[in-house]
C-alpha angles and dihedrals in degrees: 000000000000124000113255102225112186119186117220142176125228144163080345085301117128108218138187112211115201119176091254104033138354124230116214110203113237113255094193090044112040115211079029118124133182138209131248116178132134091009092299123106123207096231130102098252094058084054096057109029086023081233128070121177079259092082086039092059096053091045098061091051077057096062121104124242120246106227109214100212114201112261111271111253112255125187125023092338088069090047093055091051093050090043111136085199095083 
């Protein structure tokens, strides 16, 4: 079975999510990529903070997304919508 990869954008941050990791691609070295899996990343940052704006930035895409629902109809509006005459 092949491996789904979905590119993403986040935080600025261009990212390749695979089903098992993601890989965030370097700003400062270009053709660079680093690994995310099991909350680590593979950068220096990480190695040294143990957090980098790479695990910030999947995070974000891990966020969930708040749904606005329509306001819900009052009045007679609402009276008309439960009524059993139509």
């Amino acid at each position: 079975m092949a491996t789904q990869i979905t590119e993403r954008e986040s935080n600025g941050e261009r990212i390749l999510d695979l089903q098992y990791m993601q890989l965030v691609a370097s700003k400062s070295q270009p053709g660079t990529w680093y690994e995310l899996r099991d909350g680590t990343c593979s950068c220096k940052g990480y190695e040294y903070r143990k957090t980098c704006r790479h695990l910030a930035a999947v995070a974000e895409l891990r966020k969930p997304v708040a749904k606005v629902l329509p306001k819900a109809p009052t009045g007679k509006a609402a009276l008309r919508m439960c009524s059993l005459d139509d």
